[in-house]
Every structure is written in structure tokens, then in C-alpha cells.
N, C-alpha and C positions, 0 to 999 in steps of 0.2 A: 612437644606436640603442638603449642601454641606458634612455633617457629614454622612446621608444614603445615598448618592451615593457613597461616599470613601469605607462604610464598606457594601454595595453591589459588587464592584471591587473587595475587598478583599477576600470577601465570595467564589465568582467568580474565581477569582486567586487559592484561595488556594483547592478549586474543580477541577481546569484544570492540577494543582500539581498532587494532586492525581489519576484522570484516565493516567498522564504523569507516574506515575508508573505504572499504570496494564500496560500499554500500553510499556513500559522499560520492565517489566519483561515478556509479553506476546510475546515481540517480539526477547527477548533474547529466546525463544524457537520456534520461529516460523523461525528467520533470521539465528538460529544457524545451525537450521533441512536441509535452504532453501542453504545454503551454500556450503555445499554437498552432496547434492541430484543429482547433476547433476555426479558426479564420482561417487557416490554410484550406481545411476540407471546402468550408464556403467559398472562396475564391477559384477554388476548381470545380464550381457546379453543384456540392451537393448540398441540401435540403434541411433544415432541423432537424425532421423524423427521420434523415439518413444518419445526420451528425449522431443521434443518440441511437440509432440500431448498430450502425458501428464502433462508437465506443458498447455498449452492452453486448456484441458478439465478441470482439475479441474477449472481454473478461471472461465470458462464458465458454471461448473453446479455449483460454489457458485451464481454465479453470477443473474443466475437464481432465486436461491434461497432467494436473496436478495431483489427482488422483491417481491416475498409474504412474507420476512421477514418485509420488511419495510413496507407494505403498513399493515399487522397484527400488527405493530406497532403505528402506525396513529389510527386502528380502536380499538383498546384493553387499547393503551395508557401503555402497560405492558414495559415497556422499561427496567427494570429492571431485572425482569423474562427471557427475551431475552437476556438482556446481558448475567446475571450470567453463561445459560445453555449453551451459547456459547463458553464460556471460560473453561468451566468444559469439553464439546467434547475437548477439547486443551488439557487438561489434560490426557486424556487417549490415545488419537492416537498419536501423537508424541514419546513417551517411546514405543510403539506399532513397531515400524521402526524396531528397534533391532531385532525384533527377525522373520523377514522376509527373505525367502530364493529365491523370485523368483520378477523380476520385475516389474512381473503383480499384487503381493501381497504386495508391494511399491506404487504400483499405483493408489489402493486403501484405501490404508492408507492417501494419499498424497491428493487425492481428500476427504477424509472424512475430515481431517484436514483445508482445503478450507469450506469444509460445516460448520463447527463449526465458522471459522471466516463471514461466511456470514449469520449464525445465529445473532451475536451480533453486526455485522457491525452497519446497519445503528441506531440498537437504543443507541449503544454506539456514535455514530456522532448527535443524533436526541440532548441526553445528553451535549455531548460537544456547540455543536452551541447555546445553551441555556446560555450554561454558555460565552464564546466569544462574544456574542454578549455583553457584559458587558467590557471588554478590546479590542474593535476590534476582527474582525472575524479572519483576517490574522494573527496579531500578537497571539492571545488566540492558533489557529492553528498551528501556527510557535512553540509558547513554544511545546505544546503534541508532536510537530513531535520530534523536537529537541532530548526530552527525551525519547519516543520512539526510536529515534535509536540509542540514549546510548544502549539501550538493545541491538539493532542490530547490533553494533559493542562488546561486549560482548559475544555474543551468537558463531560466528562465531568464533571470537581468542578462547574462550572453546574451540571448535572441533579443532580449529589446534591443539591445547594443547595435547587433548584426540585422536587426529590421530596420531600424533606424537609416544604419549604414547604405543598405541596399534599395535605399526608398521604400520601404515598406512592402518589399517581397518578402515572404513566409520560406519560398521553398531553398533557395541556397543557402538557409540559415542552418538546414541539419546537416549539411555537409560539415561543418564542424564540430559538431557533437560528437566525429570519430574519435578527437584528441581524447576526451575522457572516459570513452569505452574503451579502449586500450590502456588507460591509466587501471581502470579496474580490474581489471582481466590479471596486469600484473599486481596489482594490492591482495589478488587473492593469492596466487603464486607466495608472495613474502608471508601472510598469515598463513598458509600451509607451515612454513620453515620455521617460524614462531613458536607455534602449538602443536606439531605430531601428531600429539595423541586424542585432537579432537574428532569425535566419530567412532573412538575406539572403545567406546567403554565398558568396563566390565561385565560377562555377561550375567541378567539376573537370574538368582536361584529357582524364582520360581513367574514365569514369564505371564504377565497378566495382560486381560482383553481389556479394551477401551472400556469404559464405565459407562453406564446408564444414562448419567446425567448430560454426557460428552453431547450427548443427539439433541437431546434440550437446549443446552447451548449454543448446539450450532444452528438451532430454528430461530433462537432470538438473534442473534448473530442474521441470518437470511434475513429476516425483517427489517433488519439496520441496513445493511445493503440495498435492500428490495426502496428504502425512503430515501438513503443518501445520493443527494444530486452529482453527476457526474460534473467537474468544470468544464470539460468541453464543451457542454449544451448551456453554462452559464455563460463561456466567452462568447459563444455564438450569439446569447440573448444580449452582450452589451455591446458586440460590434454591428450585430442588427437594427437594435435603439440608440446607433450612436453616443453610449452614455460614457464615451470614454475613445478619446484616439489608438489605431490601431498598436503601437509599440506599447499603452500603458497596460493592454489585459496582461502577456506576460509578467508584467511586474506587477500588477494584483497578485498572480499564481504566484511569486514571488513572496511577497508580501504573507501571503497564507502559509506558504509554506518554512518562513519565521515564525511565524504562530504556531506551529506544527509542532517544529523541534523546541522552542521553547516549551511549550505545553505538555508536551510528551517527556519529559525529564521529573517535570512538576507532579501528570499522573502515572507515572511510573513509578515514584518515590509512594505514594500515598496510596497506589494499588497494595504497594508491600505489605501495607498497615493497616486498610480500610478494606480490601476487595474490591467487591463488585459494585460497589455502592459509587465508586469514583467514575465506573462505566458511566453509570448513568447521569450522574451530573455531566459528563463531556457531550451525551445524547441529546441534552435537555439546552446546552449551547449551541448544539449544530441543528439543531431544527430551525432554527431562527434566519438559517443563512438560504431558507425559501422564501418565507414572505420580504424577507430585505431585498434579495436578487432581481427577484423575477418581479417586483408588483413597486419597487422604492426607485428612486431618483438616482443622484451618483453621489451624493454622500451616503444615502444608504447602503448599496452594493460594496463600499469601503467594511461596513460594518459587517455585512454579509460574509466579506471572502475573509473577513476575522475571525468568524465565526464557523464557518467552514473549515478554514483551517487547525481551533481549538478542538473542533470533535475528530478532525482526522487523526489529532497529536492522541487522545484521549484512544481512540481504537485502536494506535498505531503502539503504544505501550502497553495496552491491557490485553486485544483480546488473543494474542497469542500468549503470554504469560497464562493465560488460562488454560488456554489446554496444557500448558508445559506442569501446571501445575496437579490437574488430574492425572494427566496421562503418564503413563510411565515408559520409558526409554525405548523398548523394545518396537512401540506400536506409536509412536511417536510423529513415525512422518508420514505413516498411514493417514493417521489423526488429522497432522496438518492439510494433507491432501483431499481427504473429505471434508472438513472444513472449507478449504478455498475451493474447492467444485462446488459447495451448497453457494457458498458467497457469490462465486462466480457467476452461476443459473440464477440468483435470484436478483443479482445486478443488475443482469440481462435484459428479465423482467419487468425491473424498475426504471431502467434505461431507457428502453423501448414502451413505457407508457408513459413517463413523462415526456418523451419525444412527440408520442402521439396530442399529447395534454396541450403541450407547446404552441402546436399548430391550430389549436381549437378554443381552447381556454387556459390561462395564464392560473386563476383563480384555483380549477381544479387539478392542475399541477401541483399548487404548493399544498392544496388540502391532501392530494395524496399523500407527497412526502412527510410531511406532518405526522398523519393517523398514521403510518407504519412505524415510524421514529417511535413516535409517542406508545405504540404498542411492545416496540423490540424496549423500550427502557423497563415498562412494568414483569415482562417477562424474566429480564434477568434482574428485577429485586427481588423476584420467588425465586431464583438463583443462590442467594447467597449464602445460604444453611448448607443446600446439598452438594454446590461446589466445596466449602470447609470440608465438609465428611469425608467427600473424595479425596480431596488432597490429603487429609491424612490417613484415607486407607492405602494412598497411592502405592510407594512402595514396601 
């Protein structure tokens, strides 16, 4: 018995390897693209309050779209299918940037590129929690993020590389971001031949509804979103104030996104063990990465995009470990899918007022994101009893 649980962990492990690289090399063109988007949009014309209403619509129509992505997931059980064609839209709109002359034709690219990641989202997560749930939910999630932003620090130092290279033009830089959207596309091909029978699994005896508490969760969850600062409206704020030449913002976004996966390994292990309590300490880090940003000098914005980057590592390991751990199998990428639509809308929200904040006052930008932060942490510490009961009413 002891011998088929070992080489189920292993099977498991080395499945969470493999989408660790689509997800590495998916996000080396997703974090590379995401890195200077926010000077590249400035450079073709648009505005702060543009820069943050387009990063916050795209989140908000993947986000959408995650919802009937996921719960088409749930009902088709195609998980597969929906990844692949997810990653394949990655493949063509990204290289797609290059050869755009107008902010408004960026800003559809930028959003199709959201749609493609809210295509595979949740049945790449439905995949992953199947397999985690085999090594812990935290730590299984902790490893993918980890390696995921290996990509993401990759992606980024490329573009400083290649802005560098190009005198500090933005836009022929995504044309090479195609090499590693095709690296992904086939890393998910090999992790299908891997693990089979991921997506496959048993059906439950007796199929249960999302739980109560899922909807509570996912309001503190919107709150977090609704505070956390987008980076494109932070690279815009240091290529605005000069507080930094143009090739170093990528390698900030870089830089944070080491913090990331390091961080996310760290609260992924101590999710296993502590819950929800680890959220909130990552919560109570990334608030900090406002008043540094937007209001400090350029040693402080170093501290900022540290800090930034700890809370994304912190939400990037936990807060899907949470649903995986209420929710049960069947309703799963339902789950995930109303989750990332609340995230997505309330990003939107958040996006588009501190964009508005930016152009007006700096001060009541960072108060906003602050109060909301500081609001989404107290909510989920009255989280941490009724998420326990769930998970073990779960299956």
C-alpha cells in the first residue's frame, strides 16, 4: 500500500513538473510582453487613465470569460481541449504587438491575449488541483508558481536585453516572445503523454454544490484585487518620473517576479500547515508596495517592486489552494471560473480608479489601495474556522 501511494506522489509530482514548465515558458511570454506594456502603451500615445482602464478591461473581459470557460469545463470535462486552444491564442497574439502602430490596436491585442489565458485558465487549475491534491494543495501550487515565474523573470530581463539592443524601442521586442509561446504549447503536449489520466477522475458518489463559504471567499479575494496595483500603472509612474531608465522597469518586473516564486514556495509550504493566516501576512507585505511606489524616491520603488512581488508569490500559492480545498471535484472549475470573473470585475474597478487617482492625486491612490487591502486581510481571518469545516466536509 505504502509502495502505490509513494508512486501516485511521484506520478503527481512529476505532472506538476511538467505543467511547471508550460507555465515557465507561458509566462516567459506573457511577464515578458507584461513588462513593457505599460512604456510601450505610453510611447504610442496613451494616457495613465488609459494605461489602467486597459490593463483593468482586459482582466475583467478574461475574467468573464472564465466563467463560461470554467463551468464549459465542469460540463464537457474537456480540459484538455481548453487548455491546448488557450495557449495556441498565446501563440499568435503576443508576436502580434510588434507590428501595431496605435494604442488602441495594443489594446486589443492585450485584451485578446487575456482571452486566450482565460480560455485555459481554469481547466489548466481544474488539471493542476487534481494532481496537488496528491502532495498538498499549497505546497503542489507553491512548486508550479515557483517555476512559473522562473519564466517570469526570464521573460522580462529578454526585453531589457532586446530594448537595449533596439535603442530602446518597446515594440519589436514581442516579436520574440513567439520562441516561447511555442515552447509551451508543446510542454503541454509532453505533460498530457505524462499523466493521462489527469481530468479523469473518478466520478463522485454523491456530487456536491459549491459551499457557502466559497462566495465569502471570493468577496475577500475581490477586495484584494479591487487594492492590488496593477505594474503597468507602476512602470508608467517610474518612466513618467524618470526614476529609473527605460530598459531597468523590466528588470524591476523581473526582480519581483524572483520574489514571486521564491515567496510562493515559502507560502505554499506554510499554507499546508497554518491556512489562511499565511494570506494574510503576504497581504500585509504587499500593501506597502503603494506608499513606496507611487510617493518614494528610487531606492524606495526597489523596495516596493519586493514587495509587490511577496504578495503576488503569497496569492499565487494560496488563493487557489483554497478553493481546491473547499470545493470538490465535480464543481471545481465552475469554482475557479467564478472566482477569476469576481477577481477579474473587481480588478477592473480597482484599475480604473486608481488610474483615475493617478491623474489627480498620488496620495489618494495609495489610500485607496491600502483600505481595500487592509480590508480583504481582516475578512479572510474570519475565514479561517469556516474554510477548516469546509474542507473537511468537502468530500
Amino acid at each position: 500500500m505504502a509502495t502505490v501511494v509513494r508512486t501516485s506522489r511521484q506520478a503527481a509530482m512529476r505532472f506538476i513538473v511538467c505543467l511547471g514548465f508550460v507555465s515557465l515558458f507561458a509566462d516567459m511570454t506573457y511577464e515578458g510582453a507584461y513588462s513593457i506594456v505599460g512604456p510601450f502603451l505610453k510611447d504610442l500615445g496613451a494616457t495613465g487613465t488609459q494605461v489602467g482602464l486597459i490593463a483593468g478591461v482586459g482582466e475583467m473581459i478574461a475574467a468573464s470569460l472564465r466563467l463560461v470557460s470554467g463551468r464549459l469545463a465542469d460540463k464537457t470535462r474537456a480540459y484538455w481541449a481548453l487548455a491546448i486552444s488557450g495557449y495556441l491564442v498565446n501563440l499568435l497574439v503576443v508576436p502580434a504587438l510588434a507590428f501595431v502602430g496605435t494604442w488602441q490596436g495594443a489594446a486589443l491585442l492585450i485584451v485578446a491575449e487575456r482571452t486566450g489565458k482565460a480560455l485555459r485558465g481554469p481547466s489548466r487549475d481544474v488539471l493542476l488541483s487534481d494532481a496537488t491534491a496528491e502532495v498538498g494543495h499549497g505546497w503542489g501550487f507553491g512548486i508550479h508558481t515557483a517555476m512559473d515565474q522562473t519564466g517570469a523573470v526570464a521573460g522580462p530581463v529578454l526585453m531589457a536585453a532586446i530594448v537595449i539592443h533596439k535603442q530602446h524601442n518597446f515594440g519589436p521586442a514581442f516579436l520574440y516572445l513567439g520562441i516561447p509561446a511555442a515552447l509551451a504549447l508543446g510542454a503541454l503536449l509532453v505533460a498530457k503523454a505524462v499523466y493521462p489520466n489527469a481530468g479523469h477522475p473518478p466520478a463522485a458518489k454523491a456530487p456536491k454544490a459549491i459551499p457557502r463559504v466559497f462566495w465569502r471567499y471570493v468577496a475577500a479575494a475581490g477586495l484584494l484585487a479591487c487594492g492590488f496595483v496593477d505594474f503597468p500603472l507602476l512602470g508608467y509612474h517610474f518612466e513618467n518620473m524618470k526614476l529609473v531608465s527605460p530598459e531597468t522597469i523590466p528588470l524591476l518586473y523581473a526582480g519581483a517576479m524572483a520574489v514571486n516564486g521564491a515567496t510562493a514556495l515559502l507560502f505554499g509550504r506554510l499554507f499546508d500547515r497554518y491556512g489562511m493566516t499565511v494570506l494574510v501576512w503576504g497581504i500585509l507585505i504587499s500593501l506597502f508596495s503603494l506608499p513606496l511606489g507611487f510617493l518614494g524616491g528610487t531606492f524606495a520603488i526597489v523596495i516596493a517592486v519586493c514587495c509587490w512581488g511577496a504578495g503576488h508569490g503569497a496569492q499565487d500559492a494560496t488563493l487557489r489552494s483554497g478553493i481546491a480545498q473547499v470545493v470538490s471535484m465535480n464543481k471545481r472549475g465552475s469554482a475557479f471560473g467564478y472566482f477569476n470573473f469576481v477577481w477579474g470585475l473587481m480588478w477592473l474597478a480597482g484599475s480604473a480608479t486608481m488610474g483615475y487617482f493617478y491623474g489627480h492625486s498620488l496620495a489618494a491612490l495609495v489610500v485607496f489601495g491600502v483600505v481595500a487591502q487592509i480590508a480583504s486581510a481582516v475578512m479572510f481571518l474570519g475565514l479561517r474556522a469556516p474554510i477548516a469545516k469546509a474542507a473537511a466536509e468537502r468530500d
